[in-house]
N, C-alpha and C positions, 0 to 999 in steps of 0.2 A: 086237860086238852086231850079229843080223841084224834089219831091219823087214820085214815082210812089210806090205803096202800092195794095198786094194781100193777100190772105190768101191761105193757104195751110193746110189742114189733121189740123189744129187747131193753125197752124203757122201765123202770123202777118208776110211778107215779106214788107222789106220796101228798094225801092233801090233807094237812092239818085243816081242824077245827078250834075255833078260839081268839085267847093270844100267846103271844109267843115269845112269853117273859116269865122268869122263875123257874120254878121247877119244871114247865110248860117245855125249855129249853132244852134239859137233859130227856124229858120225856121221846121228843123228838129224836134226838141224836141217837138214842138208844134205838128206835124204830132204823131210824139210818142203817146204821152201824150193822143193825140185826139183817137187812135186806140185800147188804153191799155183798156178801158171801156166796150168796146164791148167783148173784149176776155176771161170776165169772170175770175173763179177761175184760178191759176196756167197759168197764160198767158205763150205763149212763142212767141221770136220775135226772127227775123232775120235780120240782116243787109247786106245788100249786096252789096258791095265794089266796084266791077267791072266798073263803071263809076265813080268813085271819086279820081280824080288826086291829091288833096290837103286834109290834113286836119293837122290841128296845136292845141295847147293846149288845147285852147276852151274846140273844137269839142272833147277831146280825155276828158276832165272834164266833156264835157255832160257826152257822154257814160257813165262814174263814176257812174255817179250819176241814169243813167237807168238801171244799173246795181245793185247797191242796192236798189234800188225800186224794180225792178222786183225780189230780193233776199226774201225783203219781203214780198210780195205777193206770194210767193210760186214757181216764174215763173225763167224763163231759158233765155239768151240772146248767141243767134248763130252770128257769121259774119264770111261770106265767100268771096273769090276773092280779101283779101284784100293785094294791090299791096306794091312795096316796102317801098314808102314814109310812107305812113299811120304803117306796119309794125315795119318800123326803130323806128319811134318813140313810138309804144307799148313799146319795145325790151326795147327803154332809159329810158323809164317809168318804167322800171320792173314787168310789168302789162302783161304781153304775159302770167301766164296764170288764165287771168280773165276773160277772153273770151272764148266760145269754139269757136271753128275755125273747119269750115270743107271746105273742096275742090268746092263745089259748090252749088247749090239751092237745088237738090234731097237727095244727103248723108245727108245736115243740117235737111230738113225737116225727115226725117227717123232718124234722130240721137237726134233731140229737142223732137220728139214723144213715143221714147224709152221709156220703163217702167223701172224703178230702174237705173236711169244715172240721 
């Protein structure tokens, strides 16, 4: 799995390619983990779904777990484009809504940037 990784207005964009199971999991995290240092106070990040045909427990336990990280830290985690697989299983997780979810890479970056959200 490659991640391609940008920033945006104070946003960490990070959009795998692939799926997002095995070692595919720690690949990711590691990219995470490597970006959250640079972004200072109240990081925010995005996920960007649109190329990731798979992803299974693991990948959905990362997430979890960068989620309360970046809870503690003060910071926000966005994903957008994400298709039906990856959704079905938020949905079975009951976790749909622990994520913000917006429509695309612009609405998330103007939505993570928000003041008082």
């Amino acid at each position: 799995m490659s991640t391609r990784v940008a920033k945006r207005n104070g946003v960490v964009i990070l959009k795998p390619n692939g799926k997002l199971i095995g070692n595919a999991v720690n690949e990711l995290s590691q990219t995470i983990y490597g970006e959250l240092p640079k972004s200072g106070d109240n990081p925010k990040l995005l996920i960007d779904f649109d190329n990731v045909s798979l992803m299974d427990s693991s990948g959905l336990g990362m997430l979890m777990g960068v989620h309360l990280d970046m809870q503690k830290r003060g910071g926000r985690v966005g994903v957008c484009h994400v298709g039906s697989n990856i959704k079905s299983l938020i949905v079975r997780s009951k976790l749909i809504g622990t994520f913000e979810h917006f429509n695309g890479e612009h609405q998330a970056v103007t939505g993570l940037t928000a003041q008082g959200t």
